[in-house]
C-alpha positions in Angstrom: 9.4 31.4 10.3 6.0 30.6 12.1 6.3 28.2 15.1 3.9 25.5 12.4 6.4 26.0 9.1 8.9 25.3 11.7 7.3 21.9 12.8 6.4 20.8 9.7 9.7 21.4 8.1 11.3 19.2 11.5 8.6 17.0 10.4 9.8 16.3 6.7 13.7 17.1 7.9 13.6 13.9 10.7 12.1 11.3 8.1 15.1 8.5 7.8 14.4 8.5 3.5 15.5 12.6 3.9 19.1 12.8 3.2 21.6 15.6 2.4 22.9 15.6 -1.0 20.2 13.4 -2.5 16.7 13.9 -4.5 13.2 12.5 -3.5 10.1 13.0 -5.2 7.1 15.2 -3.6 3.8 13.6 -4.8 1.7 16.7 -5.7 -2.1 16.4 -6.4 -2.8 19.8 -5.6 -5.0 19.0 -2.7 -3.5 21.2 0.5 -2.2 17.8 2.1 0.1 17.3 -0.8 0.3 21.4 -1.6 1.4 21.8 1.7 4.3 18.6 1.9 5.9 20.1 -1.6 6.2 23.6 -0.4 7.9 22.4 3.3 9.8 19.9 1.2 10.7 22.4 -1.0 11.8 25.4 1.7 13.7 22.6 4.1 15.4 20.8 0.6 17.1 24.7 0.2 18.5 25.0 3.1 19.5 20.6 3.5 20.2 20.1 -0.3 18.1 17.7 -1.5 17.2 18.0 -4.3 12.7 17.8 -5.0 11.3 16.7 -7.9 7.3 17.0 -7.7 5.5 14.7 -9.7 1.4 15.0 -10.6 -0.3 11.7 -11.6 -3.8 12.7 -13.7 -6.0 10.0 -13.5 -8.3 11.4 -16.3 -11.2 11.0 -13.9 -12.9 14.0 -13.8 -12.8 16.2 -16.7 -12.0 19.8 -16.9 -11.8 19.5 -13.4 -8.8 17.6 -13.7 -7.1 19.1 -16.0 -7.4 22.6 -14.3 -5.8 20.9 -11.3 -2.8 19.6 -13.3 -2.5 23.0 -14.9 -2.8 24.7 -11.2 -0.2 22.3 -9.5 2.6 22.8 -12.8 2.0 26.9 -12.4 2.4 26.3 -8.4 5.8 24.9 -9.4 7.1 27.2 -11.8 6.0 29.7 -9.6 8.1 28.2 -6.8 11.2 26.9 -9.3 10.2 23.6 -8.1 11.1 20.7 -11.0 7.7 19.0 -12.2 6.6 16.0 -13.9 3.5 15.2 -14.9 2.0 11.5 -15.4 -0.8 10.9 -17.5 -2.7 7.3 -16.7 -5.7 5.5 -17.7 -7.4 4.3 -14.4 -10.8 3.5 -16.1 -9.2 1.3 -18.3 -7.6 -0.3 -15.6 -10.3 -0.9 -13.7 -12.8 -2.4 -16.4 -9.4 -4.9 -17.9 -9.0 -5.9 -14.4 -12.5 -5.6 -12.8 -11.1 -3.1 -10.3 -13.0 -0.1 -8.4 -12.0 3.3 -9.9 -10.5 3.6 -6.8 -8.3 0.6 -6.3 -7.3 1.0 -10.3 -6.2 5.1 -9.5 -4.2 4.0 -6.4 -2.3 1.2 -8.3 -1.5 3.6 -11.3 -0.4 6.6 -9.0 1.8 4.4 -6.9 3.2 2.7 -10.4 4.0 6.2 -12.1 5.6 7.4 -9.0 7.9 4.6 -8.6 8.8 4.7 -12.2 9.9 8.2 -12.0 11.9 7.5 -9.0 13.9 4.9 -10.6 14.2 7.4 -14.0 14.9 10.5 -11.7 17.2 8.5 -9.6 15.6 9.8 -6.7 16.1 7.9 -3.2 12.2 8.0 -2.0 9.1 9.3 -2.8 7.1 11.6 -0.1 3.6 11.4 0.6 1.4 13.9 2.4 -1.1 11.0 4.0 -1.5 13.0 7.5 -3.6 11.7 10.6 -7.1 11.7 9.5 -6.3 9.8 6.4 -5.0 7.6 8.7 -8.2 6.7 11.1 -10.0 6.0 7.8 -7.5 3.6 6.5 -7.5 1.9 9.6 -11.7 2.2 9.4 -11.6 1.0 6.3 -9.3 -2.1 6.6 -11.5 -2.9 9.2 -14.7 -2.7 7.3 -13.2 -5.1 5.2 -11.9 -7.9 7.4 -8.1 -7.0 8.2 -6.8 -8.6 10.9 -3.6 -6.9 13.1 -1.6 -5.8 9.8 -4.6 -3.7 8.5 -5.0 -2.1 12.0 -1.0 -0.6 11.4 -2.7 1.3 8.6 0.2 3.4 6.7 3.7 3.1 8.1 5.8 6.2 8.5 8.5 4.6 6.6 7.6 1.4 4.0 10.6 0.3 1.4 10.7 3.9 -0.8 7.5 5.0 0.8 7.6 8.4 3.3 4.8 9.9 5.1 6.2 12.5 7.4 3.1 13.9 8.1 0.7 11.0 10.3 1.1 13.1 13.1 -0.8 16.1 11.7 -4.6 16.7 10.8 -5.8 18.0 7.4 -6.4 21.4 9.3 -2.9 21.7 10.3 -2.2 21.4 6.5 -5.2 24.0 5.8 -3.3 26.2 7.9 -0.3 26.3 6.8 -1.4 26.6 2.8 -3.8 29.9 4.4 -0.4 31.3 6.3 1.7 31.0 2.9 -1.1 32.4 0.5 -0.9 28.9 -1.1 -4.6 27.9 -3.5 -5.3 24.3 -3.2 -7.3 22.2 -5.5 -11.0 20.9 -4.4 -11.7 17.3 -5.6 -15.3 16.7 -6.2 -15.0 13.6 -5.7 -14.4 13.9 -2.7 -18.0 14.2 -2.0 -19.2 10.8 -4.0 -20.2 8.5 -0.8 -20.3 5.8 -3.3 -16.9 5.9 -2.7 -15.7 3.9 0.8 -13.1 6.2 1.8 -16.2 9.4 1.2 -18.5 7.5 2.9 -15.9 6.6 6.2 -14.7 10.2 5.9 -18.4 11.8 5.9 -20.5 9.6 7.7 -18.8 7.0 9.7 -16.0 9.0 11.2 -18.4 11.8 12.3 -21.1 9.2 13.7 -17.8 7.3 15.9 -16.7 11.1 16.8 -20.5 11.7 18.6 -19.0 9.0 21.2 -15.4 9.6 21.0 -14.2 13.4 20.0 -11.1 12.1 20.0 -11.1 8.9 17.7 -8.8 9.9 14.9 -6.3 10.9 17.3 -6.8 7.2 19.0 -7.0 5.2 16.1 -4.1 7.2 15.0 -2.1 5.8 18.2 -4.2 2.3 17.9 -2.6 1.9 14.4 1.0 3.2 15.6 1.0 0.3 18.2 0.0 -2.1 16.0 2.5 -1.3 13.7 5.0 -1.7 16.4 3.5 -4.9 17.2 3.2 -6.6 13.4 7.4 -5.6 12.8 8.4 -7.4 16.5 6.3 -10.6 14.9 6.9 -10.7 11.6 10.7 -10.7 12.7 10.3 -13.8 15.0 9.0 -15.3 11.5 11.3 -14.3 9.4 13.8 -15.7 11.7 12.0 -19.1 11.3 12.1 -18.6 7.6 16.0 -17.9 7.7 16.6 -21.3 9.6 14.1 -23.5 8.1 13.4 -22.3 4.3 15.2 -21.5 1.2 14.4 -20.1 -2.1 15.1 -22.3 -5.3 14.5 -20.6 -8.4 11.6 -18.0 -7.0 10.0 -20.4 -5.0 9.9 -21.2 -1.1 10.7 -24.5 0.1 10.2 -24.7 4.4 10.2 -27.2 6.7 6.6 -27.3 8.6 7.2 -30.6 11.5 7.4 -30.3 14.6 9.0 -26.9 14.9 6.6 -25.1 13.3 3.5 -27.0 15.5 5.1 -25.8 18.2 5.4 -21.8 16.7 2.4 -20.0 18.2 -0.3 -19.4 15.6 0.6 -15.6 15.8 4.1 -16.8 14.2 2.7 -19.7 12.3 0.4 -17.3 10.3 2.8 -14.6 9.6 5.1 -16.8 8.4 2.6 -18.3 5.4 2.0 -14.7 5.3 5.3 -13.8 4.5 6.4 -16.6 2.3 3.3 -15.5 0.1 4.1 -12.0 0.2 7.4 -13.4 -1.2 6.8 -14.6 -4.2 4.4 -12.0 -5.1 0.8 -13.1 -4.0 -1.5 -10.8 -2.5 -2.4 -10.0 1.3 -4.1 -13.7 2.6 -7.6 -13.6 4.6 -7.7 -15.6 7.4 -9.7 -18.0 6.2 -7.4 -19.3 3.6 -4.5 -18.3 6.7 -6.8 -21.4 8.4 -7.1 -23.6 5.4 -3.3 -23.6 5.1 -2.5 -24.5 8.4 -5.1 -27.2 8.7 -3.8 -28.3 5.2 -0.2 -28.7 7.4 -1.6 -30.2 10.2 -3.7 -33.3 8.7 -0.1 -34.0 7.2 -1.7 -35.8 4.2 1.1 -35.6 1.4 0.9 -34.2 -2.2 -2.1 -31.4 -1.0 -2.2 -28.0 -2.5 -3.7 -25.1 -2.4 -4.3 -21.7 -4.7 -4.7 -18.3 -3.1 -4.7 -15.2 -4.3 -2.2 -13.5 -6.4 -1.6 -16.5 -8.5 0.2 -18.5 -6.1 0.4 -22.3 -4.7 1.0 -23.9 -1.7 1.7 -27.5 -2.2 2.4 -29.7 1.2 4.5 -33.0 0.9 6.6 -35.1 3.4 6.5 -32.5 6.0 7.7 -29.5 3.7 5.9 -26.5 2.8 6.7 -25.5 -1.4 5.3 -21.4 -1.6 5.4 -20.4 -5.4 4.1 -18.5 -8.6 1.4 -21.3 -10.0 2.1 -20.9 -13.8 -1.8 -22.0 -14.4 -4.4 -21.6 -12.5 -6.4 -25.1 -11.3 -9.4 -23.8 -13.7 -6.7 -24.1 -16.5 -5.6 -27.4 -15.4 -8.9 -29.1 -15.7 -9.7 -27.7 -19.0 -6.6 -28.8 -19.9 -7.3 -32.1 -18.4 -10.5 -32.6 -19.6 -9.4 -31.2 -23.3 -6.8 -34.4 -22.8 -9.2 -37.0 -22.3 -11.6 -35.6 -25.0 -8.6 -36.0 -27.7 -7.8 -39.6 -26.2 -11.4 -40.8 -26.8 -11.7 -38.9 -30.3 -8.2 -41.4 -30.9 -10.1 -44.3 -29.7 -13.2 -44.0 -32.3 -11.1 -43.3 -35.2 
């Protein structure tokens, strides 16, 4: 064994979602990131006895192109007597029902088909070959579009299901190791679209940033690492808040926001709206509407509410907080209103 099969298998064998006697899924594109994770998760899953499942998610974006990968990555495992499932989605469709990006729709439907298989297969986590220069451009890219501490944390190591052994290592290292075992990866030709955010980071903002700093992936890497230690110590000071001074009544959050929570530092008092958001389903907040919330709390006016994203309302009254799924939206309400009054006068004239 090569001194990098044997860090990359201590790599996948020290994740806390890889346990003895258990199955996890391998997501398997058939790029050499996720080539390379399945055939290390594969050799270490021999000798620990876990048991692999790898799992290919076509998007039906590109073609032939595609479709020769999917065929590629199932003959990989057959070749390999690896167990394969393959997951056919519709991420156009997505994206035009939902006025997504291609991207943004593929993403949601991969991670969706790969949690669904888990739960059929049973398995205890899904693996995920994201490595260290995937994650200086998420970390790039959250920034480009206004994240605040939690986009700096980029990808965790370890979220819910989620594990990517792999952070610490570069795409080359993965190149390597598929050269060393004779192992064909797939080329994306997308990957060269710089219409895309990720292409364009990856091809012409990383390299520009690296003409100052050779080492920025490495340190953006380490940036996001810290951050990520940073965000878990705060968002358990607020959850600790949330524990003493909320409860949950039928899937929505009722907390107390008086004097205890003025006195919260604004890093808490944020990530605790953050939180309660986050659970009842509502998307990441900006820090604008972050702002609007707090100033909402701190004018103290009763019966004020407020709609962010994800469907959800904040409504403030007598020094309480309610956090929950808003059944319609406020456009909905006014046409509802306004439909109202239109039947009362019709009433009136006849």
């Amino acid at each position: 064994m090569s001194i990098l099969e044997n860090s990359l298998r201590q790599l996948v064998a020290a994740s806390p979602l890889w346990k003895p006697g258990t199955k996890v899924i391998a997501a398997l594109s058939g790029g050499a990131d996720s080539l390379c994770l399945a055939d290390v998760m594969a050799a270490q899953g021999e000798e620990d006895g876990v048991d692999v499942l790898a799992v290919h998610v076509q998007h039906h974006l590109r073609g032939e192109e595609a479709e020769q990968d999917a065929r590629q990555v199932e003959d990989y495992c057959r070749n390999r007597g690896l167990a394969f499932r393959r997951v056919d989605v519709d991420a156009r469709s997505l994206a035009e029902k939902e006025g997504l990006s291609l991207e943004d729709a593929a993403r949601r439907l991969r991670y969706e088909a790969l949690e669904t298989c888990r739960q059929e297969a049973g398995a205890e986590a899904i693996f995920l070959a994201h490595h260290q220069d995937d994650q200086a451009e998420t970390v790039l890219l959250n920034l480009v579009r206004g994240a605040g501490t939690r986009g700096l944390r980029g990808m965790l190591p370890v979220n819910g299901y989620l594990a990517r052994p792999f952070l610490g290592i570069t795409r080359r290292d993965t190149e390597a190791y598929c050269e060393e075992m004779g192992l064909t990866w797939c080329q994306d030709s997308t990957n060269e679209d710089q219409s895309l955010k990720r292409n364009w980071v990856r091809k012409t903002l990383l390299p520009l940033l690296e003409t100052q700093n050779p080492q920025i992936r490495k340190q953006l890497a380490q940036a996001a690492a810290l951050a990520a230690s940073d965000e878990a110590y705060l968002e358990k000071l607020a959850g600790r808040y949330i524990d003493a001074y909320g409860r949950e009544v039928f899937d929505t959050w009722d907390i107390k926001v008086e004097k205890d929570f003025a006195a919260l530092p604004l890093a808490l008092q944020s990530r605790v709206i953050r939180i309660l958001v986050r659970n009842v389903g509502g998307a990441e907040l900006s820090y604008d509407h972050v702002r609007k919330i707090l100033d909402m709390i701190a004018r103290g006016v009763g019966n004020k509410s407020l709609d962010v994203p994800g469907n959800v309302r904040l409504i403030y009254l007598n020094g309480r907080l309610m956090v929950g799924k808003n059944q319609r939206s406020r456009e909905e309400e006014r046409a509802a209103k306004l439909a109202q009054k239109e039947r009362q006068r019709n009433e009136r004239k006849s």
